[in-house]
NUGU-501408 format. One record per residue: x, y, z of N, C-alpha, C in turn. Coordinates in steps of 0.02 Angstrom, whole numbers, plus 50000, padded with zeros to 5 digits. Layout:
XYZXYZXYZ
...
***
This chain:
544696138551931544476142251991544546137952053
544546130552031544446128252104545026126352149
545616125952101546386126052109546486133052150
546426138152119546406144852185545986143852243
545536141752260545076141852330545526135552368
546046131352322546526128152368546966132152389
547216135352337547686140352360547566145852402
546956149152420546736154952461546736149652542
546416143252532546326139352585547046137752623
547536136252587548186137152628548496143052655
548306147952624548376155452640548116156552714
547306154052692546886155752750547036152452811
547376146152802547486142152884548276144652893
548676147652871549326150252898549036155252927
548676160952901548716165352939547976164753021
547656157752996547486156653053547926154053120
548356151553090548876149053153549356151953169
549356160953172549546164153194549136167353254
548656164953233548066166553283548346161853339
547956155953312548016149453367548786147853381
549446153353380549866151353408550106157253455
549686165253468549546168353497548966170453545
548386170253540547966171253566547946167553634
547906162853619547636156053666548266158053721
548926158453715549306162453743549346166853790
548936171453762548736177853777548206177353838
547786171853838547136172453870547506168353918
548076163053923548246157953970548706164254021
549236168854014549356174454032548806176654080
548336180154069548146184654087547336180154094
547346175754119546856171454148546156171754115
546136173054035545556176354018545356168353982
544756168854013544326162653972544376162053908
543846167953889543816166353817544306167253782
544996169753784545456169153724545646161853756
545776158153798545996152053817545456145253761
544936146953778544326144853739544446144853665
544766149253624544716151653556545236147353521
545596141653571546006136653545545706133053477
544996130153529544866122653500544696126353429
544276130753437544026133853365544486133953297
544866137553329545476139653286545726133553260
546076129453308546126123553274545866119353226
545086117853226544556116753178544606119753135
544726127053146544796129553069545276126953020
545796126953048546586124653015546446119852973
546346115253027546066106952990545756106752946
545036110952942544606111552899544776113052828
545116118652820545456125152778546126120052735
546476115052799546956110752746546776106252718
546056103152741546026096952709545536098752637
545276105652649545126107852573545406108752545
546176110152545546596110452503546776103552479
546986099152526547066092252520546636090352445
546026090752483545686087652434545666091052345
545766099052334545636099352298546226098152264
547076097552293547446093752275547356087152228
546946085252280546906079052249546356077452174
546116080152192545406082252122546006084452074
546386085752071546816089752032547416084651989
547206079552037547786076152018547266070051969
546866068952001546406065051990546146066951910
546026072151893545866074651838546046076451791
546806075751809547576077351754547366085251734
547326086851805547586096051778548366098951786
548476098751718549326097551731549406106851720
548986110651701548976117851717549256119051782
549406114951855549866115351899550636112051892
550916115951913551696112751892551646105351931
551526106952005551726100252030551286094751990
550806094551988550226091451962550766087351876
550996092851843551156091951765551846087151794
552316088451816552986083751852552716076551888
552126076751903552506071351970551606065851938
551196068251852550686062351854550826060451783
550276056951762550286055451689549456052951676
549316056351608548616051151590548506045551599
548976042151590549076034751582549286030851653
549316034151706549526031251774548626029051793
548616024451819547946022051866547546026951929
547086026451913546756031351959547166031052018
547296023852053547456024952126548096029452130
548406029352070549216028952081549216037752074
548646039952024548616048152025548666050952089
548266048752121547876051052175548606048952238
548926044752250549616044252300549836047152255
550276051352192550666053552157550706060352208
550086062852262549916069452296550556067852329
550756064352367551216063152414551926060852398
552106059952327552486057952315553256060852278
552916067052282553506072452286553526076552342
554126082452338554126084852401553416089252413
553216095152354552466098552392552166094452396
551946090952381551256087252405551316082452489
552016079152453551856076452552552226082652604
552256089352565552186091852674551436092852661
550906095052606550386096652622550156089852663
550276083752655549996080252673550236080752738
550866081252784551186084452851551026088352882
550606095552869550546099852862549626094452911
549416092452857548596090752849548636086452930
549266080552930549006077152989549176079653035
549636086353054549886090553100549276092053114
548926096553084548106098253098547876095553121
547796089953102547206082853129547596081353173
548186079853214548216079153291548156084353317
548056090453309548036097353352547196097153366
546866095853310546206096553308545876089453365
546346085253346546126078953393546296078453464
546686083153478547046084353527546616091053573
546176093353526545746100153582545066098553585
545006091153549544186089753542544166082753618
544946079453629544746072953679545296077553734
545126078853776545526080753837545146079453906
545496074553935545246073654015545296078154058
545036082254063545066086054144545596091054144
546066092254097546686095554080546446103354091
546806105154136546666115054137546536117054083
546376122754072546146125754030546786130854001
547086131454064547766136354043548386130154017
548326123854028548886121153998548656117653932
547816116453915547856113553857547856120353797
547766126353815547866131653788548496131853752
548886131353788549806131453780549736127753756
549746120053748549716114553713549556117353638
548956119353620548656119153562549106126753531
549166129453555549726136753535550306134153512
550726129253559551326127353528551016123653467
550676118353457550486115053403550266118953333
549956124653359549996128853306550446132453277
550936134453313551796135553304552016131953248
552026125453280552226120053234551976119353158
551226119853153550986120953076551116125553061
551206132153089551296139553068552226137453004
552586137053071553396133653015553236130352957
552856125552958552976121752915552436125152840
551696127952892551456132352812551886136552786
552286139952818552676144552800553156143652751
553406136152766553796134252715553516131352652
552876129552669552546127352594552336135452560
551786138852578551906144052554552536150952526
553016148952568553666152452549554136148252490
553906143452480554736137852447554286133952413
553746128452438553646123252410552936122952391
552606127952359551796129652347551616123852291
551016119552296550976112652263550296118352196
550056124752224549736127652194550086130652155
550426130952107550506135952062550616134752021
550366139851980550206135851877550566135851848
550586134051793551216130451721550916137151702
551506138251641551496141151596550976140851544
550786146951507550136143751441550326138451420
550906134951392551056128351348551166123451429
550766121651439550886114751487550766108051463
551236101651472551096097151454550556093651442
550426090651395549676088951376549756081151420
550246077551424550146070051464550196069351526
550826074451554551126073551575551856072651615
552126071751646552786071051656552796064651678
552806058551733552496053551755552746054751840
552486048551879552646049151955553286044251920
553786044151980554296040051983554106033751998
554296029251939554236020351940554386016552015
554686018752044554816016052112554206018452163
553946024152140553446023852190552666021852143
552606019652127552036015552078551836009852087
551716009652187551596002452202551166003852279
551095999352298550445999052339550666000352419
551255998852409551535999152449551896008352504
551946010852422552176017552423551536022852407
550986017052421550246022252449550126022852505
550196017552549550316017652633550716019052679
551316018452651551976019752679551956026752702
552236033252674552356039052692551896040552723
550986040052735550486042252777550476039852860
550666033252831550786028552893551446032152923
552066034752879552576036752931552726044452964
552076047252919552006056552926551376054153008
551206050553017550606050053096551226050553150
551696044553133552006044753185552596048853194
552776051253146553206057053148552706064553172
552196067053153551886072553167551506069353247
551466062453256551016062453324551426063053379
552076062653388552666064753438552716074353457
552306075053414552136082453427551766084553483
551396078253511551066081753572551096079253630
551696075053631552136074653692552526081753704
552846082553638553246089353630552926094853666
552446096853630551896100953650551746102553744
551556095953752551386095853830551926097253864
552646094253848553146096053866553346105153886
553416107953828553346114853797552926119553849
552416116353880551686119753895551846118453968
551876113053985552056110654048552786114954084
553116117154028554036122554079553956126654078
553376132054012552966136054006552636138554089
552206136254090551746135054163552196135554215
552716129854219552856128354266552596122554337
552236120654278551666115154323551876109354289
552266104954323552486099654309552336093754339
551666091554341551346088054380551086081254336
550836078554353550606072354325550166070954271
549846077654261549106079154229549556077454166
550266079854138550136079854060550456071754036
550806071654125551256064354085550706058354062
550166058554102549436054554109549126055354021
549106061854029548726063153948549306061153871
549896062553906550246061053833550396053353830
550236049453877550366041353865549996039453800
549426039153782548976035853745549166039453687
549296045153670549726049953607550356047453595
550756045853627551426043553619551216036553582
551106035453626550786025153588550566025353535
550176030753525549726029153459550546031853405
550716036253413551126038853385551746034453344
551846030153408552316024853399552036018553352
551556018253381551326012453350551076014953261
551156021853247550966021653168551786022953144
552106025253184552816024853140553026017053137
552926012553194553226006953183552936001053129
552236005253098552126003053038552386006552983
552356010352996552716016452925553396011952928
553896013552967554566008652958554566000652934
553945997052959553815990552946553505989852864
553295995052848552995995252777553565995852721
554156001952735554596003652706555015999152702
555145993952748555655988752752555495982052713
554805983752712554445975552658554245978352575
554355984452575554355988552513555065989252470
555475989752525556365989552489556425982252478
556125977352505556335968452485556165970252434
555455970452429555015965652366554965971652302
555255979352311555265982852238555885986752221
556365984652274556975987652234557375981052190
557125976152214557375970352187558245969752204
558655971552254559085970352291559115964152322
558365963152355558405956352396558375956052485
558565964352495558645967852557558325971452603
558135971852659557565973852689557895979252725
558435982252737558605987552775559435987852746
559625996752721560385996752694560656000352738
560346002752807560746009652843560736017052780
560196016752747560266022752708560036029452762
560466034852742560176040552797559526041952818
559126043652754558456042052757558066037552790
558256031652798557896024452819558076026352904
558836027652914559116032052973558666036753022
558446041952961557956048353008557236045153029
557086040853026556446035453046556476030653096
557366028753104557216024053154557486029253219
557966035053206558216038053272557516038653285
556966043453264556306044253324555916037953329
555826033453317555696027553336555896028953389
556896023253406557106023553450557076028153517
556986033353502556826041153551556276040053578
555656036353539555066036153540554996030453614
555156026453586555266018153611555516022253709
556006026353703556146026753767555726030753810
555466037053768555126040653800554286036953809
554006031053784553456026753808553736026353878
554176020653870554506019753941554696023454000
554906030353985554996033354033554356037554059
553816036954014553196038854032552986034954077
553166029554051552676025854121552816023854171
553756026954196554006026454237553686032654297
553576037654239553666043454271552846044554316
552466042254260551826041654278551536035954357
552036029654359551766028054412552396028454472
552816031054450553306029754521553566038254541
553236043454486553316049154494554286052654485
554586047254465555346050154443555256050054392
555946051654363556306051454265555826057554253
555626063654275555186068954255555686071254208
556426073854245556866077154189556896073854128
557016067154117557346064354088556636061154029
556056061954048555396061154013555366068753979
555546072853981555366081353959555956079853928
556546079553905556956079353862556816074153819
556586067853830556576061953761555996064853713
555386069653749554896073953719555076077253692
555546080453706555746087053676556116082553592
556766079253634557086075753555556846070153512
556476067753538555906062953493555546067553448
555336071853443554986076453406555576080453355
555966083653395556396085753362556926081053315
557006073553353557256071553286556866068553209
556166070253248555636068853184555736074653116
555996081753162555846087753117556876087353084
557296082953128557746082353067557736077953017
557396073553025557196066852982556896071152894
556486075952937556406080752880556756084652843
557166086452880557596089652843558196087552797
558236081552839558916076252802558546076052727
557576073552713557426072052659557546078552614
557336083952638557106089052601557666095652600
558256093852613558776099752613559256097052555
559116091952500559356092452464560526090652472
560446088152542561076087452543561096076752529
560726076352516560606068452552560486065352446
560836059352439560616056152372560286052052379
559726048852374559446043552389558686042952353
558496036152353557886032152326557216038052349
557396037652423556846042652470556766049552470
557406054252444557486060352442557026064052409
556786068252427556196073152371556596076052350
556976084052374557096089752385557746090452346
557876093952300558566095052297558786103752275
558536106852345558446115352323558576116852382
559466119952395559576123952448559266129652483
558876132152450558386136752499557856136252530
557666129252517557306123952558557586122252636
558276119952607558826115752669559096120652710
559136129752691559046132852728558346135952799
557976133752749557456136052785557326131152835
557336123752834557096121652868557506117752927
558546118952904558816119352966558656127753000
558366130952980558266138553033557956134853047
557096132953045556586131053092556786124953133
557046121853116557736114153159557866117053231
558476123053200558576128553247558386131553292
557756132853281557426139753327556826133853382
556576127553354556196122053391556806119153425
557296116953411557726112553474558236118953515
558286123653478558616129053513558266130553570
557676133153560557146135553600556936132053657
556716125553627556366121753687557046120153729
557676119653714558206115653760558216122953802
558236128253763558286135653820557796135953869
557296133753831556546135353897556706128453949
557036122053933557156117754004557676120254019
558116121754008558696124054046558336131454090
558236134454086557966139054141557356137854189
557116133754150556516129554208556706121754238
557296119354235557296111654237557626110054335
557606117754356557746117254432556836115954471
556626117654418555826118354461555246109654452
555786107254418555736099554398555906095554474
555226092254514555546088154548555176080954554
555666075654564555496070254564555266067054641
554776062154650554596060654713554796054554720
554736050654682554936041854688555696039454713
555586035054758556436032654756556446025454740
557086024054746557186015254713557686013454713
557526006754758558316001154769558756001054693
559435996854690559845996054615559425991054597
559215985454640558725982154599557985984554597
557575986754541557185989554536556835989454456
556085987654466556105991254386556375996254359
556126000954409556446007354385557156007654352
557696003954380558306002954363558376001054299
558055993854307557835992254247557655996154183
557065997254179557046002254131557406007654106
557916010154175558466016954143558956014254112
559126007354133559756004854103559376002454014
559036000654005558665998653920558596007053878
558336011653918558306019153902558936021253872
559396018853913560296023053906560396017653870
560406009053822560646007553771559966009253722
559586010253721559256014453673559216019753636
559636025453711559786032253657560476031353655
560916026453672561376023353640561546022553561
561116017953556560946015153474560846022853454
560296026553481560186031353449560826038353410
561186038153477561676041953452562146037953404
562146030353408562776029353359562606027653286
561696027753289561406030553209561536038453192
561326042553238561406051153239562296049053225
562746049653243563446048653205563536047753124
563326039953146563366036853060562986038153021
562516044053016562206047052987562526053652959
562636059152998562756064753007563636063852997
563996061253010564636061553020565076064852947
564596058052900565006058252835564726062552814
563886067252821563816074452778564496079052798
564516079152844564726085452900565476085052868
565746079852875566386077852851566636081352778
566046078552732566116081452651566126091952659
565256091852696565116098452682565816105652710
566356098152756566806105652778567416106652732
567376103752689567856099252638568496095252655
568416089352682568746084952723568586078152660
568276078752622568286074352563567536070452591
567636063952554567136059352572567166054352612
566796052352664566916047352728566356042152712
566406035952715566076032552723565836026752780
565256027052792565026022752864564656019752866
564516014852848564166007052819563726006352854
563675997652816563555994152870563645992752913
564365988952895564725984252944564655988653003
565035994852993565045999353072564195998153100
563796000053073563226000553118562845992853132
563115986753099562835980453116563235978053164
563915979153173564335977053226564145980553310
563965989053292563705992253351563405990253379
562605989153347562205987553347562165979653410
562535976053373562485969753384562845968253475
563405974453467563525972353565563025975853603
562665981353576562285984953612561875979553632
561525979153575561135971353602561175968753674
561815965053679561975960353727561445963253794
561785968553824561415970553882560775971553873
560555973453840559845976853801559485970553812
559695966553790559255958453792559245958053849
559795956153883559695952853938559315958154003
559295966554008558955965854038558175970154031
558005967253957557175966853933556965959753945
557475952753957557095950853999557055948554054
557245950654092557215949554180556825956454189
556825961454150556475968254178555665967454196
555435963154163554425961254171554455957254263
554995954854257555075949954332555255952954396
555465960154386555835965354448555125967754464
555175969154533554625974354553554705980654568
554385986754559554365992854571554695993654647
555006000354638555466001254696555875997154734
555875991054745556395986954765556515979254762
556665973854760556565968254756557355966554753
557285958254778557835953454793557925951254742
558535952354722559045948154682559005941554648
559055938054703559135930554740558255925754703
557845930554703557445926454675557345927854602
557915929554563557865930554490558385925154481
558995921754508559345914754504558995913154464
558575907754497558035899454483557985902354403
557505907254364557245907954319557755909854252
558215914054289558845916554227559265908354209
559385903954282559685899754249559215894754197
558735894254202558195889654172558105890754095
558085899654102557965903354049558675902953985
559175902854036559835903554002559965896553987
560155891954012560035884053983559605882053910
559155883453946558655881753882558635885153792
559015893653826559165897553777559755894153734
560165893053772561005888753746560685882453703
560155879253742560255873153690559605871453628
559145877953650558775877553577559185880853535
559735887753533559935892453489560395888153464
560805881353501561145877753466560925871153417
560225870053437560035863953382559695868953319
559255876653323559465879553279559935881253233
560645882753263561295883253201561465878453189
561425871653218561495867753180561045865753153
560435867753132559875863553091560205868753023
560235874653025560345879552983560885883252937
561365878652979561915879352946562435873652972
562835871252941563085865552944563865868252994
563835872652977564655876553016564425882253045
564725880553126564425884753180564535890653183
563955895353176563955902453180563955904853243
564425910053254564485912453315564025918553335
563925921753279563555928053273562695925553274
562475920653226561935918153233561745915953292
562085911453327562115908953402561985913753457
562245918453443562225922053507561595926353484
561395929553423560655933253420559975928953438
560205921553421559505916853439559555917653527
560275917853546560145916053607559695921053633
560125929553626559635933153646558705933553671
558505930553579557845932653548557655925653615
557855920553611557645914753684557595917653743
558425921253739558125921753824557705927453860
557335931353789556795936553809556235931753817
556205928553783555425923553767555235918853821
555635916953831555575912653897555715914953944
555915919353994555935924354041555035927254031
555145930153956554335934253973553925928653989
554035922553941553575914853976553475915254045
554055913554074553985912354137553715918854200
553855924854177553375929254204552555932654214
552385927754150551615927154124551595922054176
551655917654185551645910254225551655913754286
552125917454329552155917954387551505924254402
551465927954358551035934754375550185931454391
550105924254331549305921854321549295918354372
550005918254404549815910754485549695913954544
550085919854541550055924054605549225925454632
549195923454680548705924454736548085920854681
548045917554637547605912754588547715907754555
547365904354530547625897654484547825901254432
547975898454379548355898954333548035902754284
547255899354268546695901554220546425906854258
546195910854302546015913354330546235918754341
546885919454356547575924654371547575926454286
547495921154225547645923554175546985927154135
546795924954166546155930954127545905938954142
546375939054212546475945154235546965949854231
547295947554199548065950454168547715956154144
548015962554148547885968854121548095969254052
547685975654026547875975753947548615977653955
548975983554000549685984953982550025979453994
549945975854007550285968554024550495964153964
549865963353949549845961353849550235966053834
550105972253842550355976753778551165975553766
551445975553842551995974553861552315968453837
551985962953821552015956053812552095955153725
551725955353715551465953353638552155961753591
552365966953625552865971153600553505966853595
553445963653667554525962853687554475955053637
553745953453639553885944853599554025946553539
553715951553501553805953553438554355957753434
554685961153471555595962353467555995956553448
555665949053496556335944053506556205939953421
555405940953413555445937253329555995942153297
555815948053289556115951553237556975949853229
557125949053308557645948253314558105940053288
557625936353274557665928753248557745930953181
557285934453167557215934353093557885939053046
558195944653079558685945553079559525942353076
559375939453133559965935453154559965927953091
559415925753079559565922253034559735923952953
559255928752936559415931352853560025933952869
560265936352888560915940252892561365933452911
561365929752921561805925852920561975918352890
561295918452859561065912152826560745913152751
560975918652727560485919152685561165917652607
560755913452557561045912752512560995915852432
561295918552394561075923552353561555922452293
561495921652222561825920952185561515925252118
562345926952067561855932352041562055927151963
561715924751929561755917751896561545921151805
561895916651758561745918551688561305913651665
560505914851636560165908951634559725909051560
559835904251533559375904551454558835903651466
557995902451422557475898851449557815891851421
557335886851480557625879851463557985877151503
558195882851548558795878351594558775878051655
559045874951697558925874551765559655879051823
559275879051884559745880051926559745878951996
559985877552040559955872952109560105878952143
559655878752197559705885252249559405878652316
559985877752358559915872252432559155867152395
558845867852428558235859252382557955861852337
557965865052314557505869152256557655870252187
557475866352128557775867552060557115872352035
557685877551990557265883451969557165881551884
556795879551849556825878351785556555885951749
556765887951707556535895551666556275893751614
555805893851620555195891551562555225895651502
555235901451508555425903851461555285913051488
555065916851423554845925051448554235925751400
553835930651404553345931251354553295940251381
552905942251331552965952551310552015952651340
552105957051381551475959851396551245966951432
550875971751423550725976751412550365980851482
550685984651517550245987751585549785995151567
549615997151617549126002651586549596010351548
550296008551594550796013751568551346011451558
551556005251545552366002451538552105994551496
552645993551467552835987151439553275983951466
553325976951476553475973551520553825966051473
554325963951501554615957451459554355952951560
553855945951549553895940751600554305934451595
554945933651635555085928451650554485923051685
554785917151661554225911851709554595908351722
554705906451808555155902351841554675894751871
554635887651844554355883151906554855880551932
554565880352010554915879352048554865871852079
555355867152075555515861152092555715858952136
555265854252175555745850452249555735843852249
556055842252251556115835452248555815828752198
555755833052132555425830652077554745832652082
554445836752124553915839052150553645847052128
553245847252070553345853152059552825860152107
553065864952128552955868752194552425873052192
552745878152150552545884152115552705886952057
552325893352043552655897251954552735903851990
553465906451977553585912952012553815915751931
553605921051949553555927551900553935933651901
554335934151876554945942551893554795946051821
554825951551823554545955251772555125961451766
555185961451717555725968751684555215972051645
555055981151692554595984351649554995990151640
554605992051553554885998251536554236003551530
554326008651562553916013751564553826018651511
553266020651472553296024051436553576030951399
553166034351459553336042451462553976043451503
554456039351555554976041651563555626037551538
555416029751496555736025051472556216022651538
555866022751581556656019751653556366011651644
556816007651656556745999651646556705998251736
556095996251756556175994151844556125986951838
556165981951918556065976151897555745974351951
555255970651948554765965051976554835962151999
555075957952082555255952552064554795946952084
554955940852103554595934352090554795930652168
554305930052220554345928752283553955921852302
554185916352324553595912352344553835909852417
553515911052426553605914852530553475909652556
553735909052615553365905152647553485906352750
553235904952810553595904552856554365903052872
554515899752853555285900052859555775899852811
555645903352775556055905052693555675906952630
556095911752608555745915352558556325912652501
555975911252409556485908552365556075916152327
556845920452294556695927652272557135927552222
556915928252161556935930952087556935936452041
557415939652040557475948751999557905944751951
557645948651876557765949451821558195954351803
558745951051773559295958251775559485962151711
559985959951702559925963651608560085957851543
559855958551500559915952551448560515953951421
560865947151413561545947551389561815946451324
562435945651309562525947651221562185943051182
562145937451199561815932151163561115932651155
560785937551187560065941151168559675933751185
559895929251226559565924051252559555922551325
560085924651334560255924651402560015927051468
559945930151522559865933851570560435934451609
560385939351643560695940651704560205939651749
560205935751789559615935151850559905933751927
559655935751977559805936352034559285932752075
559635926452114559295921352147559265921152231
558965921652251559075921252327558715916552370
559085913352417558615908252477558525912652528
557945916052546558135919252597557665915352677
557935911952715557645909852800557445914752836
556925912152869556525917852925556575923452901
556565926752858556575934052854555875938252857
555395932652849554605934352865554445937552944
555105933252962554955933353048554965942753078
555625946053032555665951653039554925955853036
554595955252976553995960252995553335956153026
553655951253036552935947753101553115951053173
553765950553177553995955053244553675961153242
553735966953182553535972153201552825973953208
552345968753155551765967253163551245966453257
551905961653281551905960453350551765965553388
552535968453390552395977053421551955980653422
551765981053363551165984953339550675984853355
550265976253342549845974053401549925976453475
550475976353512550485976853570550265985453581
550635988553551550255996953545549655994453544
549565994553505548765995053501548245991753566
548345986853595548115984153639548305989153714
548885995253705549045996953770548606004953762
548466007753694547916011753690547126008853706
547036001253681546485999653705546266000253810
546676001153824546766002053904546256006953932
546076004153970545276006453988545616013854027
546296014454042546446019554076546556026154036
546686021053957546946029253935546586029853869
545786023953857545426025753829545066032453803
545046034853735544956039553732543956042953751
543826037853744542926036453751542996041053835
543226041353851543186043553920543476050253922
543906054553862544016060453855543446064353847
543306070253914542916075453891543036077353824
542536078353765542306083353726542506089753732
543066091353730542976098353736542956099553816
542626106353836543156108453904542126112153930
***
């Protein structure tokens, strides 16, 4: 019985958000309070109505009622409580319910904190948002219902979750990347509501700053989670492959990343209005293809749920009818768009458009190398392939400008400024960049890298530029300590983001070019030299998990007759679906990681196949994004766009 009151409860909030994607509408029209009013309610309901489903989802899973199909496919008796309970999200119904759930919870969060916002535009706001859950219940109830029962003979164990997602990692990950994918919705939204109206004023660019941020800042953990999840459990060795999937996460990032920026162009110098209502519009929208790439079943991959064309129909129509629509509603309203600000070529402002245009740069030449080779196959033109190499080489000149002007951009001033006094600091900055990035490649590699060289230089000459603009901002009209204690939070936020770009960007530039990896045949007993480090293989021993059996290698690790550590790589075999995954064996450190996967045992039934790697700075990569992240967070802490200061309600 209690599996149906989930199922009536998803029933019940679709056809509530037909309400809350009309009414509120209706009353903003025709100036009527109370249907304008009947937003916030409605919304509450939604929320309410999904997260009972949620939950009894989860009771369901929790309890091994495999009398539901999804429930009988995607758990097992024998999986660990925690792992039942993420198993909700780990096929395709369960994580849109979970999409579906945090769509709600920003709509609901979104009609409970509003500053001062009309009543007729947060109306529209919460209507389109209900739009948005309306599509997507539609598609869980039409295609992908996580409620519906097995047959009388249903498995008594089980089926199991997939071994790759049976980690701790792939419990945080997809929640962390469904916030920031569903929280770009209410930029969208305001956008939507704002060409709607026709009131294109300051009120929404003000309110969607602190939503965008937050937004950003949970995808750029969701991406930062997924990227330290492919090192350490596919056992590759690799933190990013350009897989399409990995693809539909960073285009709205990137989208994301510009439309911050152009918010806060727009917000204090009153231009980039057009050009802020379009990154809203496709930041969102490339969140809802990111979805579709997973779930249309055209895509092969680690990440893919979906492999049921009447899915991939349905949800390029709704693709369709959201970027169709909203680009129709700016194109007939985008003359009534006007900008007030002007600005010299030297200018932040400048600044910032020129980092914007290599941002949706990058962006389009991921949207290519993504999309190119489906499009290519699906017209029957055969199979195309588009790597790496293409997107690390792109990538890598885009860069050039991109660096150089994120950092002189903190040092320009709004609307106009001299040239002539950015000299003194670029040359200081650029010197110093040349000759630390060169006692780097040579500490790091004995034969001069050209490619390494020039990414350190970059990641320098952001760091010291932003140095030296912290220095000049804490002196101006104060001493040093004084000026620096008054530094604003967006300042930090701004600071502690671009520093944690230029790590990431170290940490990059070196594994990718320094990193050493061998795939080696090893008995127990024997040794092997990886740069100062002898790996001795102690031997393996058989031991038992709550649902798989497992063979442990034991590696100590040797330096200099000095013994280090005991790293551990594990080959497990799973019960109920017998797939063999592998473990591997990491002993980390700040500036190099020594990484160990167990591969397949060879004819001599003594042997291994094992895969060795030195990998440098590659820690640095998710300390960078860690960075960023921090910096979000510190630019929501901003007393300006604190939420503590949002009216309650209206």
């Amino acid at each position: 019985m209690i599996v149906e009151i989930g199922h009536f409860s998803i029933i019940s909030a679709l056809s509530i958000t037909v309400l809350l994607s009309i009414i509120p509408l209706i009353g903003a029209s025709r100036n009527n309070v109370i249907l304008m009013y009947s937003a916030k309610p409605l919304s509450f309901a939604v929320f309410f109505l999904l997260l009972i489903a949620f939950l009894i989802l989860l009771w369901a899973f929790y309890t091994n009622d495999f009398t539901l199909i999804y429930v009988a496919m995607n758990s097992n008796t024998q999986l660990p409580w925690y792992y039942r309970l993420s198993a909700l999200w780990g096929a395709h119904e369960g994580s849109l319910l979970l999409w579906v759930l945090i769509q709600s919870g920003w709509t609901a969060a979104v009609s409970l904190y509003n500053r001062s916002i009309p009543q007729e535009l947060i109306s529209r706001v919460l209507a389109v948002m209900g739009m948005i859950n309306f599509g997507f219940l539609l598609f869980i109830v039409v295609t992908s219902n996580p409620f519906i029962r097995t047959l009388p003979f249903f498995p008594i164990d089980g089926n199991d979750l997939n071994p790759l997602l049976q980690d701790f990692g792939l419990i945080v990950h997809p929640p962390m990347l469904y916030m920031g994918y569903v929280g770009f919705s209410v930029a969208f939204s305001f956008a939507i509501a704002s060409l709607m109206t026709g009131n294109l004023d300051m009120v929404w660019i003000r309110f969607c700053r602190p939503w965008t941020i937050t937004a950003w800042l949970c995808l750029t953990l969701g991406i930062a989670l997924g990227s330290w999840w492919a090192y350490y459990e596919l056992g590759w060795g690799g933190w990013w492959f350009w897989d399409p999937v990995e693809n539909s996460s960073l285009m709205p990032w990137l989208s994301g990343t510009a439309l911050m920026h152009s918010l806060a162009v727009s917000e204090k110098r009153g231009t980039f209005k057009k050009w802020t209502i379009l990154l809203a519009i496709f930041t969102f929208s490339l969140s809802l293809l990111g979805t579709f790439l997973v779930r249309s079943g055209i895509l092969m991959s680690v990440h893919a749920f979906a492999a049921d064309p009447s899915r991939g129909i349905f949800m390029l129509s709704f693709l369709i009818f959201v970027i169709g629509g909203s680009l129709l509603l700016f194109a007939m309203r985008v003359k009534r768009i006007r900008s007030t600000g002007t600005f010299a070529l030297v200018s932040r402002e400048n600044a910032l458009l020129g980092n914007n245009i290599f941002l949706i740069t990058a962006l389009l030449v991921v949207l290519v190398g993504t999309l190119l080779p489906l499009v290519h196959k699906q017209i029957g033109l055969g199979s195309l392939s588009v790597g790496t190499p293409f997107f690390n080489t792109i990538f890598f000149w885009l860069m050039l400008p991109f660096s150089f002007l994120l950092g002189i951009g903190p040092l320009i001033r709004w609307k106009r400024d001299q040239f002539q006094k950015f000299i003194k600091p670029m040359v200081i900055s650029g010197l110093l960049s040349l000759g630390l990035s060169a006692v780097v490649v040579f500490v790091l590699d004995n034969n001069f890298n050209g490619i390494l060289f020039i990414g350190l230089v970059m990641a320098c000459w952001i760091i010291i530029l932003h140095c030296i603009g912290l220095y000049e901002r804490s002196t101006y009209r104060n001493n040093f300590l004084k000026g620096f204690l008054k530094l604003r939070a967006s300042y930090w936020a701004m600071f502690f983001a671009h520093i944690g770009l230029s790590l990431s960007i170290i940490g990059i530039a070196v594994v990718q070019n320094c990193s050493i990896e061998h795939d080696i045949r090893l008995a127990p007993g024997e040794y092997f030299q990886i740069q100062d480090y002898h790996l001795y293989f102690k031997g393996l021993r058989n031991t038992n998990g709550p649902n798989y059996s497992s063979y442990i290698a034991d590696f100590e690790i040797i330096k200099n007759g000095q013994y280090l550590t005991l790293l551990q790589a594990e080959k497990r075999i799973y019960f109920s679906s017998s797939l063999m995954m592998t473990e591997v064996g990491i002993d980390w450190g700040l500036t190099r990681d020594l990484y160990i996967a167990m591969g397949e045992p060879l004819e001599d039934n003594n042997s291994w196949s094992i895969h060795v790697a030195y990998k440098p700075f590659i820690r640095w990569i998710w300390i960078g994004l860690l960075f960023m992240a921090f910096g979000g967070l510190i630019a929501i802490s901003d007393n300006r766009y604190s939420f503590h200061k949002f009216n309650l309600g209206r």
